[in-house]
N, CA and C atoms of all chains as a GROMACS GRO file, in nm:
protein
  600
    1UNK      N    1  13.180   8.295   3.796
    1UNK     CA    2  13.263   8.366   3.893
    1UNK      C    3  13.227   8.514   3.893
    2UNK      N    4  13.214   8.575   3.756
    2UNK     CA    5  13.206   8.708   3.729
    2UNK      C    6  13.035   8.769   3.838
    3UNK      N    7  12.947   8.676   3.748
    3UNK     CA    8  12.820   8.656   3.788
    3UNK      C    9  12.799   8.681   3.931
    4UNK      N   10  12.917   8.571   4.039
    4UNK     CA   11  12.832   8.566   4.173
    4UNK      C   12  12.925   8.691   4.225
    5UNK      N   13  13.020   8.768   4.187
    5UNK     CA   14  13.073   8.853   4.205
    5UNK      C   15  12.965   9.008   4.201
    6UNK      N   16  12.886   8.978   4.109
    6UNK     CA   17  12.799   9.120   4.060
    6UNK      C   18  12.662   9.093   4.149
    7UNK      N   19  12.649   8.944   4.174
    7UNK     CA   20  12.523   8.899   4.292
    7UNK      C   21  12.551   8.955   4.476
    8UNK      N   22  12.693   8.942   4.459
    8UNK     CA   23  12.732   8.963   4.615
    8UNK      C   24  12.761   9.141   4.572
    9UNK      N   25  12.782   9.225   4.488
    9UNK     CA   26  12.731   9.326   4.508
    9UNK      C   27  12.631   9.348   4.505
   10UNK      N   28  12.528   9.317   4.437
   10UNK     CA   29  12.369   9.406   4.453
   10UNK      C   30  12.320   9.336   4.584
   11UNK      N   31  12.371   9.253   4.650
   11UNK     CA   32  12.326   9.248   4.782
   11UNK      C   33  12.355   9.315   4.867
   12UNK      N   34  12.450   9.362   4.857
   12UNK     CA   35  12.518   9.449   4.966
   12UNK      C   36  12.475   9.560   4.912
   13UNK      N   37  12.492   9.650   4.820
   13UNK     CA   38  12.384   9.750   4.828
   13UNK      C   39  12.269   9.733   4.858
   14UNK      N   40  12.194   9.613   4.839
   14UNK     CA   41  12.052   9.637   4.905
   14UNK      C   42  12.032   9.662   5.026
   15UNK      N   43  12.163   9.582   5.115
   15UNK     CA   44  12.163   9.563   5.227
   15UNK      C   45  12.216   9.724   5.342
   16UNK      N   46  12.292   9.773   5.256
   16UNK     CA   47  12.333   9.911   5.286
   16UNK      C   48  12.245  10.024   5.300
   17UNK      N   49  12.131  10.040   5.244
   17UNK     CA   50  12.055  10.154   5.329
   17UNK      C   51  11.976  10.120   5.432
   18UNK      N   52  11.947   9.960   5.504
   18UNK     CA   53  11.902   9.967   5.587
   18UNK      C   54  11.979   9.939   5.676
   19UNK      N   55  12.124   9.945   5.713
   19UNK     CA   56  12.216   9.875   5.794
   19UNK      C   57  12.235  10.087   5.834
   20UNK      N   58  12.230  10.162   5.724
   20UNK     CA   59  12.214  10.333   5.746
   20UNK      C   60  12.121  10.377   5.840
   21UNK      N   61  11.990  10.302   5.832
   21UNK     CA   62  11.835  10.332   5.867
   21UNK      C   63  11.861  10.280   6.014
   22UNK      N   64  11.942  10.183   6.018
   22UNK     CA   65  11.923  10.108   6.163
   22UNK      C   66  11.985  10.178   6.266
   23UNK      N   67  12.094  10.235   6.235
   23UNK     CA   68  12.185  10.303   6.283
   23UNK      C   69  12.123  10.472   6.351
   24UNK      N   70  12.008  10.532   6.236
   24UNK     CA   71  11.952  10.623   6.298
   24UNK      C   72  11.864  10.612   6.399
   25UNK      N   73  11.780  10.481   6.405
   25UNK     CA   74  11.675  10.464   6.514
   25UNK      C   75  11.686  10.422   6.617
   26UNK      N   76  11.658  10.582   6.729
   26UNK     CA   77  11.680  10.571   6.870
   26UNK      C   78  11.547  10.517   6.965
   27UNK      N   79  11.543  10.439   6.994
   27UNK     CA   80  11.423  10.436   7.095
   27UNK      C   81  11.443  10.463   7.256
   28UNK      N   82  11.410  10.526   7.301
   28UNK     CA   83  11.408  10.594   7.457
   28UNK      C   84  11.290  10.519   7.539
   29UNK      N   85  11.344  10.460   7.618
   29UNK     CA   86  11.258  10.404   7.725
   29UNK      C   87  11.177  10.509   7.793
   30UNK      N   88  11.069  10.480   7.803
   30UNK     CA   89  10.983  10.609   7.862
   30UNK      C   90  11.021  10.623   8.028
   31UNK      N   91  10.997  10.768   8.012
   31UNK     CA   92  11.028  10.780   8.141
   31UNK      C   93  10.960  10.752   8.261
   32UNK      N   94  10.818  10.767   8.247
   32UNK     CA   95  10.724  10.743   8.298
   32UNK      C   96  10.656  10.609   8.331
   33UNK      N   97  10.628  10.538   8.439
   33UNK     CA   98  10.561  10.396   8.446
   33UNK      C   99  10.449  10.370   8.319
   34UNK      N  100  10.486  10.234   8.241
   34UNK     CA  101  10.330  10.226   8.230
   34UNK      C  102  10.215  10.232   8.255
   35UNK      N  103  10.088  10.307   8.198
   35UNK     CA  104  10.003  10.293   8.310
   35UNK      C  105   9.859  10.205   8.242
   36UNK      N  106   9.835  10.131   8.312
   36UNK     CA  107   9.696  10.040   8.260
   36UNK      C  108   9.628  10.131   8.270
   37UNK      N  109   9.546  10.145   8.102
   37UNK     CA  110   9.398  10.198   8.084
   37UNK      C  111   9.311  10.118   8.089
   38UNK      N  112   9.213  10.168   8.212
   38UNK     CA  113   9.114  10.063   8.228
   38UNK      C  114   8.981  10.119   8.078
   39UNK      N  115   8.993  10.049   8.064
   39UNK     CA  116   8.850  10.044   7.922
   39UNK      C  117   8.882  10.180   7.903
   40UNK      N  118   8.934  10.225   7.772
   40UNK     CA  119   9.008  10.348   7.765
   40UNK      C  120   8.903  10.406   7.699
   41UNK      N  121   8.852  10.303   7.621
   41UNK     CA  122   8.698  10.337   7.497
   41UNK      C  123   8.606  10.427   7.635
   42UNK      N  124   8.568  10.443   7.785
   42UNK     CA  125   8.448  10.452   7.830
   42UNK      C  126   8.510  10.584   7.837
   43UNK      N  127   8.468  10.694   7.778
   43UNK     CA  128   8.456  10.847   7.827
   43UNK      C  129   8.455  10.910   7.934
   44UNK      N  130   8.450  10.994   7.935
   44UNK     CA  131   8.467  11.103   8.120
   44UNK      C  132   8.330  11.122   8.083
   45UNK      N  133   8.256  11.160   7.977
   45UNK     CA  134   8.116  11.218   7.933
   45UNK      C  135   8.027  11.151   8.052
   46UNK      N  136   8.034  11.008   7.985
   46UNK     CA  137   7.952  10.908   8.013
   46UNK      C  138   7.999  10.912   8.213
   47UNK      N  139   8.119  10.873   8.229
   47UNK     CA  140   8.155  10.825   8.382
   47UNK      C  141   8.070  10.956   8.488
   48UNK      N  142   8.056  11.082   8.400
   48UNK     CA  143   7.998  11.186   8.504
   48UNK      C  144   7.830  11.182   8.443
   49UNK      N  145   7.793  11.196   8.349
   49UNK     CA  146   7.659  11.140   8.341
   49UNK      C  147   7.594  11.041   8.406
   50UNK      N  148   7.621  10.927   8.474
   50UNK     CA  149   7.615  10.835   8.537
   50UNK      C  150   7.659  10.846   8.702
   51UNK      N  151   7.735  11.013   8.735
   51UNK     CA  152   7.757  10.994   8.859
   51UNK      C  153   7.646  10.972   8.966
   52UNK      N  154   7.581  11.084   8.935
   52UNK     CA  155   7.479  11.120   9.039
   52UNK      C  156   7.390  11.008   9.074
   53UNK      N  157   7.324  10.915   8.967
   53UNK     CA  158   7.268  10.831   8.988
   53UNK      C  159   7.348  10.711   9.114
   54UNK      N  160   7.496  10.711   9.051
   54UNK     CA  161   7.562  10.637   9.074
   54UNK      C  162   7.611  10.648   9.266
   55UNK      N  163   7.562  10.781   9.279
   55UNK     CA  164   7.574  10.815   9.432
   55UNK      C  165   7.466  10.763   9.478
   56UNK      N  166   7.373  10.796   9.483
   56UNK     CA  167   7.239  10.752   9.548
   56UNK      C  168   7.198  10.642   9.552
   57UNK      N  169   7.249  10.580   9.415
   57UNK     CA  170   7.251  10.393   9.488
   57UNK      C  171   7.356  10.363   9.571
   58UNK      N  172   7.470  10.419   9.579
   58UNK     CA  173   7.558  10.346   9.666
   58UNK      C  174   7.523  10.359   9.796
   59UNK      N  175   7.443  10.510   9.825
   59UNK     CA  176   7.332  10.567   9.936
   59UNK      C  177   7.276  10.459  10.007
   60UNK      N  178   7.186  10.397   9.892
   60UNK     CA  179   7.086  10.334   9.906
   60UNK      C  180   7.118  10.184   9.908
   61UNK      N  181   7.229  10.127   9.880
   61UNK     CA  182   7.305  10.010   9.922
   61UNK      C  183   7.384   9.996  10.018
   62UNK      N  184   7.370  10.059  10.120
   62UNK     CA  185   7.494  10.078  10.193
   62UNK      C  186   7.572   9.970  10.272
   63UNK      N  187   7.485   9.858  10.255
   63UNK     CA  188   7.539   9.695  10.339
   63UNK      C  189   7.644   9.626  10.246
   64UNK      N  190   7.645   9.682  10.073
   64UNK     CA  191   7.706   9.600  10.008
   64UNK      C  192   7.832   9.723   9.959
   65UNK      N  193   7.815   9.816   9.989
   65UNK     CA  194   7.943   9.961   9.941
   65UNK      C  195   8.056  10.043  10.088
   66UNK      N  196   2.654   9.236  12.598
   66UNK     CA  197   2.687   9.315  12.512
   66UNK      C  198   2.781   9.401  12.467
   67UNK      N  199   2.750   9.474  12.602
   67UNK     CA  200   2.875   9.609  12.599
   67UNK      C  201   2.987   9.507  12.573
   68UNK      N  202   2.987   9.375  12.662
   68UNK     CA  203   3.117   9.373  12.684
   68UNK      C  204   3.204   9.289  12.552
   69UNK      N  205   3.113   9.237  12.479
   69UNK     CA  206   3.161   9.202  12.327
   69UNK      C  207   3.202   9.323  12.273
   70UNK      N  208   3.114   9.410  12.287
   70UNK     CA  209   3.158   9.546  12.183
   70UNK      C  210   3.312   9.570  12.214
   71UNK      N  211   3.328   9.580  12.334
   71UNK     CA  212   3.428   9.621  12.386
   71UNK      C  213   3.569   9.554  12.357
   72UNK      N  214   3.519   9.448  12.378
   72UNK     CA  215   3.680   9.314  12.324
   72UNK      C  216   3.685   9.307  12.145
   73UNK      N  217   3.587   9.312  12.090
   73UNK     CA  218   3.580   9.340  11.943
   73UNK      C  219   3.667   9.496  11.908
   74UNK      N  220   3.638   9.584  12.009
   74UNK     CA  221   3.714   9.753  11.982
   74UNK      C  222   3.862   9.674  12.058
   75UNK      N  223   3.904   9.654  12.186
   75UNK     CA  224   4.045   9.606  12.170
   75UNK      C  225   4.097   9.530  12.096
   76UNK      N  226   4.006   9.440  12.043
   76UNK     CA  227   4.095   9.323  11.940
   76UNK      C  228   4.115   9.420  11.804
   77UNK      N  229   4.042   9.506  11.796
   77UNK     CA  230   4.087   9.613  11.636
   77UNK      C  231   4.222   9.698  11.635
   78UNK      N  232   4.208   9.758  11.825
   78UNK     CA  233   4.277   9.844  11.842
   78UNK      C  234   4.411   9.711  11.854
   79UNK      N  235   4.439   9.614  11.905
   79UNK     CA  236   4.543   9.507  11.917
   79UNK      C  237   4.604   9.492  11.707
   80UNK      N  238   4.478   9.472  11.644
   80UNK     CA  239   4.526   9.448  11.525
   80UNK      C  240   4.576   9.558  11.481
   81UNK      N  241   4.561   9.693  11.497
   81UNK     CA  242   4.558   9.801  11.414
   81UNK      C  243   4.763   9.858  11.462
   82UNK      N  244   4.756   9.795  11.580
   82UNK     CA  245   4.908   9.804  11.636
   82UNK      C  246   4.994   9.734  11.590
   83UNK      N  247   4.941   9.614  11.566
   83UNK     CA  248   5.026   9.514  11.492
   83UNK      C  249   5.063   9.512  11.355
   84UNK      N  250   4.906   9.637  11.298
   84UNK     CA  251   4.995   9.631  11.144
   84UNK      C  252   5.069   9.744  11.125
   85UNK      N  253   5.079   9.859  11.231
   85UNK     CA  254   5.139   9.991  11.256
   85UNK      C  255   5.281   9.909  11.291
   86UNK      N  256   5.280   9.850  11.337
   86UNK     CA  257   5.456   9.768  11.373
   86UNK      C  258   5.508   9.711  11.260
   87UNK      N  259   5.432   9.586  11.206
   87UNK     CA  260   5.471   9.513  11.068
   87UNK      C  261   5.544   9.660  10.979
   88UNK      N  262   5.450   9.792  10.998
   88UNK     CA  263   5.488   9.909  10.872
   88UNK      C  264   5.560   9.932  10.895
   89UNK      N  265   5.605  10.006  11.059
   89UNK     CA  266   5.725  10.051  11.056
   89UNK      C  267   5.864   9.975  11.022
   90UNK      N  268   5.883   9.836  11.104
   90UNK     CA  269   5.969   9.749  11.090
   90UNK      C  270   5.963   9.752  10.973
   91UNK      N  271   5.913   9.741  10.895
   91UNK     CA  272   5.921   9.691  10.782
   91UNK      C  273   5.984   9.778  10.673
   92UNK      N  274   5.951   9.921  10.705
   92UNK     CA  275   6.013  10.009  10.641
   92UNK      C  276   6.130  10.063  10.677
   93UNK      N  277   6.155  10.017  10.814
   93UNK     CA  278   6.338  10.104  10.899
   93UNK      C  279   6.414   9.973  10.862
   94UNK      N  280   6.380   9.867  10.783
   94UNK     CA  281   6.510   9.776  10.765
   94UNK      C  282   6.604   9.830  10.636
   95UNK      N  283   6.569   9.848  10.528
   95UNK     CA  284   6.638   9.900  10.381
   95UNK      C  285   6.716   9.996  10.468
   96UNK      N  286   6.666  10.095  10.563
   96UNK     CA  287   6.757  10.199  10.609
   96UNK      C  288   6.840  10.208  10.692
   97UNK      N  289   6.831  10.092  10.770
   97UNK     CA  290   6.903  10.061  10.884
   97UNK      C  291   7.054   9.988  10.811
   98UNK      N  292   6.996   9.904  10.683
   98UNK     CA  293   7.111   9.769  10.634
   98UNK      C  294   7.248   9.851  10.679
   99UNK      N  295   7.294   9.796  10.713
   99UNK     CA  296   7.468   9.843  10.749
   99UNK      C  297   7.567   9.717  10.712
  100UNK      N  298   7.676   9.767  10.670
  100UNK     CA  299   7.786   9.668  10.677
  100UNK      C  300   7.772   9.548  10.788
  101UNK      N  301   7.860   9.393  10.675
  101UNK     CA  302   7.836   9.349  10.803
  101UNK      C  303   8.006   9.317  10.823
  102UNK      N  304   7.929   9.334  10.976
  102UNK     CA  305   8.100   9.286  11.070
  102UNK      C  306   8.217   9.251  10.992
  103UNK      N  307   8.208   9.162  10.897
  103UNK     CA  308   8.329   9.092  10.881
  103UNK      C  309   8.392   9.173  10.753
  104UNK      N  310   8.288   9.238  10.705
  104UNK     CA  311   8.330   9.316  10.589
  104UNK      C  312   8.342   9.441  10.621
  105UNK      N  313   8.322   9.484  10.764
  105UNK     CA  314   8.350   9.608  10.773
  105UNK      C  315   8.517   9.603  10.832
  106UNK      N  316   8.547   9.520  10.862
  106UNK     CA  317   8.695   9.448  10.953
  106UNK      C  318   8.784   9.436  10.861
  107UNK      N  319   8.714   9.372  10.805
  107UNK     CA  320   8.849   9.332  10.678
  107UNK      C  321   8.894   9.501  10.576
  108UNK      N  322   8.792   9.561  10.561
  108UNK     CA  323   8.802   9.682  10.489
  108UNK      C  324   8.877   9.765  10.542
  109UNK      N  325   8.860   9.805  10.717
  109UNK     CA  326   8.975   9.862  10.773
  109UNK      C  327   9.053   9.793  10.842
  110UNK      N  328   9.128   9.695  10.801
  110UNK     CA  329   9.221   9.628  10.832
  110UNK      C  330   9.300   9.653  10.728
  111UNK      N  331   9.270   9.678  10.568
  111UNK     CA  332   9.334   9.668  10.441
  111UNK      C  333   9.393   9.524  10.389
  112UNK      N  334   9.271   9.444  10.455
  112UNK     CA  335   9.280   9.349  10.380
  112UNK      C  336   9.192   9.315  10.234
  113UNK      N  337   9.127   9.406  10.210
  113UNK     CA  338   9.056   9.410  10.098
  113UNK      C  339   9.054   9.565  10.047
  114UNK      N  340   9.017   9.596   9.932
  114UNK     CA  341   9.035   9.768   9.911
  114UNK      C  342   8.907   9.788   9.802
  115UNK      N  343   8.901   9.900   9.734
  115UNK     CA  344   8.814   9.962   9.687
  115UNK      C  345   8.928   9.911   9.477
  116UNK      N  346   8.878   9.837   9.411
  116UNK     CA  347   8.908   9.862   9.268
  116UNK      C  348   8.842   9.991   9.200
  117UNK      N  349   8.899   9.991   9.086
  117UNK     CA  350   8.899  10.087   8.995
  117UNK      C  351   8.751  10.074   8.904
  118UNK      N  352   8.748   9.896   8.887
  118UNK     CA  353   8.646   9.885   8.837
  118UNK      C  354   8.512   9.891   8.910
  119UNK      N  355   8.508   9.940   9.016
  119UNK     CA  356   8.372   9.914   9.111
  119UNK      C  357   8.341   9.851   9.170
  120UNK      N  358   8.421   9.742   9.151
  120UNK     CA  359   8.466   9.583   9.220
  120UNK      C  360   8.549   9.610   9.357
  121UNK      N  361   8.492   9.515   9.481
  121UNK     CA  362   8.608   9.495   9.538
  121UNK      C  363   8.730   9.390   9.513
  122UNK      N  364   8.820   9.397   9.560
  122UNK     CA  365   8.962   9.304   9.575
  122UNK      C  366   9.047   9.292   9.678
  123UNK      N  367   9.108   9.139   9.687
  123UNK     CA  368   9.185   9.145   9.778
  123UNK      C  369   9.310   9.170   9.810
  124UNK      N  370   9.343   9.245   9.924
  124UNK     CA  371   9.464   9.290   9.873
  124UNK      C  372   9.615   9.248   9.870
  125UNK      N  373   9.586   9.158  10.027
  125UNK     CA  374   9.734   9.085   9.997
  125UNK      C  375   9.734   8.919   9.944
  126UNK      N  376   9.764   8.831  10.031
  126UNK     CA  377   9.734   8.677  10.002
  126UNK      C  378   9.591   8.649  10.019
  127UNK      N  379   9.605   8.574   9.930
  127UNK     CA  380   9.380   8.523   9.939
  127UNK      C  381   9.359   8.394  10.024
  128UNK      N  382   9.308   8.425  10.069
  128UNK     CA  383   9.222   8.331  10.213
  128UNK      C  384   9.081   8.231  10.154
  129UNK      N  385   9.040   8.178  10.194
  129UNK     CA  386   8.878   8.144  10.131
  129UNK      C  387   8.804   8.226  10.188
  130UNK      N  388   8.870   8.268  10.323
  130UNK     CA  389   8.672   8.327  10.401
  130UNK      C  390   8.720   8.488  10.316
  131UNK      N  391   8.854   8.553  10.293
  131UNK     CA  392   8.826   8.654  10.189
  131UNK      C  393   8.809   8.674  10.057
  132UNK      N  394   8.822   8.529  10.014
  132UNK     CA  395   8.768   8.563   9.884
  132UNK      C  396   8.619   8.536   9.852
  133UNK      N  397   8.565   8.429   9.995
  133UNK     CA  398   8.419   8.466   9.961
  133UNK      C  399   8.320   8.539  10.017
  134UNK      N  400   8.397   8.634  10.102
  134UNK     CA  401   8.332   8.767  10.144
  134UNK      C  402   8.349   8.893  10.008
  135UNK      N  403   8.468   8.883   9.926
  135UNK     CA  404   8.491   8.970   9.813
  135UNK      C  405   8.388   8.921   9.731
  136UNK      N  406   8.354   8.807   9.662
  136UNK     CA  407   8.285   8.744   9.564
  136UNK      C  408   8.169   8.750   9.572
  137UNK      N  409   8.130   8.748   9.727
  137UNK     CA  410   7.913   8.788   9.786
  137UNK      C  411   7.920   8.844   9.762
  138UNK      N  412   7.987   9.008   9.784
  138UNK     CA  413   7.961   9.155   9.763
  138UNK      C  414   7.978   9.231   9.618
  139UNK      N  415   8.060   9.153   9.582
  139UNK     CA  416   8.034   9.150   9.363
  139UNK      C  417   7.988   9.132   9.380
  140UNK      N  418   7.921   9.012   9.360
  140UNK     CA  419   7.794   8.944   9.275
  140UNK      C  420   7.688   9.052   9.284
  141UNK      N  421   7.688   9.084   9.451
  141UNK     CA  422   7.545   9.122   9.468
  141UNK      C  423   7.576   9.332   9.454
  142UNK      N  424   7.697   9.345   9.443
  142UNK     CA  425   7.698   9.507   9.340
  142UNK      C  426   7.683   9.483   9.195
  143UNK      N  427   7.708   9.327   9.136
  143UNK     CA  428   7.747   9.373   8.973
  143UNK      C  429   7.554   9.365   8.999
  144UNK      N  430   7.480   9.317   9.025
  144UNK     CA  431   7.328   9.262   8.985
  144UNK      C  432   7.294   9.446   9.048
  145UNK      N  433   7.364   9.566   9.102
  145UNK     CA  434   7.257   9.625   9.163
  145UNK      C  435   7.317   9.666   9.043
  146UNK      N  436   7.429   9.721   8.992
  146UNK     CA  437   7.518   9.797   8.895
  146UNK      C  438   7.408   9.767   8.770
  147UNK      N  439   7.362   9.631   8.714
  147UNK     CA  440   7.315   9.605   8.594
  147UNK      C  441   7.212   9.657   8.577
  148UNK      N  442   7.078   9.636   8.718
  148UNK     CA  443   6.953   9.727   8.749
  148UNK      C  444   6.997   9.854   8.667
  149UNK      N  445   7.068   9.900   8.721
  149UNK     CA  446   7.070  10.094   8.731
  149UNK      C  447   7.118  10.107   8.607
  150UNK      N  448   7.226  10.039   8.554
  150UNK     CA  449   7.269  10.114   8.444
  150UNK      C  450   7.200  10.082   8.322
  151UNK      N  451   7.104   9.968   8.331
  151UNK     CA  452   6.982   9.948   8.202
  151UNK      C  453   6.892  10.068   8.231
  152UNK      N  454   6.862  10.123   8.351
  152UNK     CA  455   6.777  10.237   8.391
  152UNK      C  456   6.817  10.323   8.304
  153UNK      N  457   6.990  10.351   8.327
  153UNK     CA  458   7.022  10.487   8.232
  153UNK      C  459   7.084  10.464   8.113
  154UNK      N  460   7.036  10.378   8.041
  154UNK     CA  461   7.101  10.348   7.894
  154UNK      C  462   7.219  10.341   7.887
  155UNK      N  463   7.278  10.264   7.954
  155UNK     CA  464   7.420  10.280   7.978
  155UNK      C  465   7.484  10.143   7.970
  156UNK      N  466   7.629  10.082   8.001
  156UNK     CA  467   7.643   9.964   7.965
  156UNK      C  468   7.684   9.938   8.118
  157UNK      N  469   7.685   9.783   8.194
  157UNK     CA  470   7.697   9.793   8.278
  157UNK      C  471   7.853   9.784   8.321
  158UNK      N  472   7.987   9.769   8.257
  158UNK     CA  473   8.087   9.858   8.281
  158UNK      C  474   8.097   9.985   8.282
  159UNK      N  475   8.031  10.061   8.238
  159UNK     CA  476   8.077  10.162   8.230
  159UNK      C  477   7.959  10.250   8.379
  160UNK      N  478   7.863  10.188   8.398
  160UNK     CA  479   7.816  10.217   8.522
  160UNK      C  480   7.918  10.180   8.646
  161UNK      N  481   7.980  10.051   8.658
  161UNK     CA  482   8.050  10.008   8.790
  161UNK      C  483   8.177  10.083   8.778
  162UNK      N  484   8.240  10.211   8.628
  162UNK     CA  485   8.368  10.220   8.665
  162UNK      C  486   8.324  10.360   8.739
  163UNK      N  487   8.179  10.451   8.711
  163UNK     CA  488   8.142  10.524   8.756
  163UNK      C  489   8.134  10.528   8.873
  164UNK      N  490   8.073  10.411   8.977
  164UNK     CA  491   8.058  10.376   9.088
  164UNK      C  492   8.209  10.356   9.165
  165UNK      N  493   8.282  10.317   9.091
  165UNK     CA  494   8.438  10.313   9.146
  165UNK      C  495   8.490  10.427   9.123
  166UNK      N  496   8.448  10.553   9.098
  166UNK     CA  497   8.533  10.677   9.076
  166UNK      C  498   8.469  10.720   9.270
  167UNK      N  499   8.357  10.653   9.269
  167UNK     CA  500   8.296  10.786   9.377
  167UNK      C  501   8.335  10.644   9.480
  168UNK      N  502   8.304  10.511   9.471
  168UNK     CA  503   8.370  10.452   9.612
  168UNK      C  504   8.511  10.463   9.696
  169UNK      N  505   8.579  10.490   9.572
  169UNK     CA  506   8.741  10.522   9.598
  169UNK      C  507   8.725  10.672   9.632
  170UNK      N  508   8.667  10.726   9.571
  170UNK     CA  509   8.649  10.870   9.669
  170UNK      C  510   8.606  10.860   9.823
  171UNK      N  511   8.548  10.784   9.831
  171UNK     CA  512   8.454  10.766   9.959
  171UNK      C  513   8.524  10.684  10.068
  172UNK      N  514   8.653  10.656  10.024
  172UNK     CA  515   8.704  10.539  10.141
  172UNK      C  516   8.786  10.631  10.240
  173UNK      N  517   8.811  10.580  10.362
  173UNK     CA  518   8.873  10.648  10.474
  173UNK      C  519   8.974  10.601  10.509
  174UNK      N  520   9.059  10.714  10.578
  174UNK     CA  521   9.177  10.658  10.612
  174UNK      C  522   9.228  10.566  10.650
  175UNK      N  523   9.280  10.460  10.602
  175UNK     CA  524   9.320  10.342  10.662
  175UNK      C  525   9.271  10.247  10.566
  176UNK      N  526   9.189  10.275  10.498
  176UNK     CA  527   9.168  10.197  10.372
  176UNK      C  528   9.243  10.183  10.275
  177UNK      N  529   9.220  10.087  10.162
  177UNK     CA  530   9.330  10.066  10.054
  177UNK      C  531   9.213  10.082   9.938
  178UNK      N  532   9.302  10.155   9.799
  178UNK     CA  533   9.202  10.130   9.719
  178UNK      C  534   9.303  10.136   9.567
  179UNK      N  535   9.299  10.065   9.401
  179UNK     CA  536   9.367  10.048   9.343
  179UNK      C  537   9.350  10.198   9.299
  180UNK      N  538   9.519  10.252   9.258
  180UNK     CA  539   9.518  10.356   9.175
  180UNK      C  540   9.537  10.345   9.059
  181UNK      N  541   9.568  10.416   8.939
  181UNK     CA  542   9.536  10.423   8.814
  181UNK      C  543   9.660  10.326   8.793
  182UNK      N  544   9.789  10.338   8.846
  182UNK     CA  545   9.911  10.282   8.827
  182UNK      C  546   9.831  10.078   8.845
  183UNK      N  547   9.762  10.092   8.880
  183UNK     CA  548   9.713   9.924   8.923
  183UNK      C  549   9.769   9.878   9.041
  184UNK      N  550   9.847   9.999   9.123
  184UNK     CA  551   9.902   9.967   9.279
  184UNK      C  552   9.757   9.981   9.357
  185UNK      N  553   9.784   9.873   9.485
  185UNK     CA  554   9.744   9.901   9.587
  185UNK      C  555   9.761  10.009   9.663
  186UNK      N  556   9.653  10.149   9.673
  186UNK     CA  557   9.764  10.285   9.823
  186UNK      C  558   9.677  10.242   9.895
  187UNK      N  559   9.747  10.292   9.995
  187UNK     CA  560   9.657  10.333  10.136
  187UNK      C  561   9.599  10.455  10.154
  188UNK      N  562   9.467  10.494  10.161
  188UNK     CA  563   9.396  10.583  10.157
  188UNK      C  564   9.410  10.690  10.282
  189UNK      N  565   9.474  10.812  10.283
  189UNK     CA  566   9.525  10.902  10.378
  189UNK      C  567   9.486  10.983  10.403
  190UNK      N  568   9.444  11.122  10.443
  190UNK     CA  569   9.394  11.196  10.448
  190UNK      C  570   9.354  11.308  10.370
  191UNK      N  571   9.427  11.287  10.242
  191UNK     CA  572   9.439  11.422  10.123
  191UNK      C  573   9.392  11.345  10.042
  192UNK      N  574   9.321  11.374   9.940
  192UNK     CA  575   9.227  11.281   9.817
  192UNK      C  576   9.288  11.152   9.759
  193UNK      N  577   9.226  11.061   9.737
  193UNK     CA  578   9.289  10.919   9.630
  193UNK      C  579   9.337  10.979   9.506
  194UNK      N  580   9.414  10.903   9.441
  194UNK     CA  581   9.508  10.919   9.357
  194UNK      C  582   9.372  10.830   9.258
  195UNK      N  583   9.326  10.948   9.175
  195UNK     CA  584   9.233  10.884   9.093
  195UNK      C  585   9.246  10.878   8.921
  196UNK      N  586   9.183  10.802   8.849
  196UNK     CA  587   9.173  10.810   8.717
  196UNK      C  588   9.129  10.948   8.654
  197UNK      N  589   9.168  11.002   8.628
  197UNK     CA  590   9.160  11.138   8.566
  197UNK      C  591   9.035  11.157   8.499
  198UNK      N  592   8.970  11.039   8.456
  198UNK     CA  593   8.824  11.026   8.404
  198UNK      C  594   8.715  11.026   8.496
  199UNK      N  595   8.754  11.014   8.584
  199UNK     CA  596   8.677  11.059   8.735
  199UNK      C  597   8.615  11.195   8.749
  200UNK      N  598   8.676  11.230   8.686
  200UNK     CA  599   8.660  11.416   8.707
  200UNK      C  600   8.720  11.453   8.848
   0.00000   0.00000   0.00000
């Protein structure tokens, strides 16, 4: 009796600093839309290194752009 | 005599026209290629738009004759996209998202093209609403 008496306290203290912890954490819905990153890994470096070329074929394809 | 000489000099001057034609034709087609009809219709109609990835897409309900007017014109940009971007050491996503920064630049009013949000706009008179990696 004594025993499950001293078991149902150290549970409840265990249970008490995170029932504290829960109570502080606010999460805020962003305000802003999600926004899909397309291939977030590919750089601006690379996307403008690749422009110029990238004009002159579309130039030069012009039946399929 | 003369008159062999003579049909031998027109039959040169006949051949020499014919391969002056074969050249030209032959060289004003790559420059002439233009859109065709059905893809130029559907584009300003906004039934198809300009993607993000370099790809076209369709934009509202899919049809067969638009999804296999969208699917010819991949195929045959991802194969020019792969050419070029093995040219510049590059991978070939990251060449077609290049190519989709400047096609979505390039579309005209009345066109549709995806913005960064993954909406469909309609392309208006003041710049596309672009990926910021665009420059």
């Amino acid at each position: 009796m004594r025993q499950s008496v001293l078991r149902t306290r150290k549970a409840g203290m265990a249970i008490l600093p995170v029932t504290m912890l829960v109570g502080c954490i606010n999460i805020d819905a962003p305000e802003q839309p999600i926004v899909i990153e397309l291939n977030i890994n590919i750089r601006q470096e690379v996307i403008y290194r690749l422009a110029e070329d990238a004009a002159s074929t579309i130039e030069e394809n012009e039946d399929i752009f | 005599m003369y008159n062999a000489r003579q049909t031998i000099a027109k039959r040169k001057g006949v051949l020499a026209g014919m391969v002056a034609a074969v050249l030209v034709t032959g060289l004003a087609v790559p420059s002439l290629a233009q859109r065709d009809p059905a893809y130029e219709a559907a584009r300003s109609s906004g039934q198809i738009g300009e993607k993000m990835d370099g790809y076209l897409g369709v934009v509202g309900a899919e049809t067969q004759d638009l999804k296999r007017l969208v699917d010819d014109i991949n195929i045959k940009r991802r194969a020019v996209y792969a050419a070029r971007a093995q040219e510049n050491n590059a991978t070939l996503e990251e060449y077609a998202i290049s190519a989709g920064c400047q096609l979505i630049l390039k579309t005209v009013p009345g066109e549709k093209y995806q913005a960064p949000d993954g909406q469909w706009h309609t392309r208006m008179a003041e710049p596309p609403v672009r990926d910021p990696r665009c420059g």
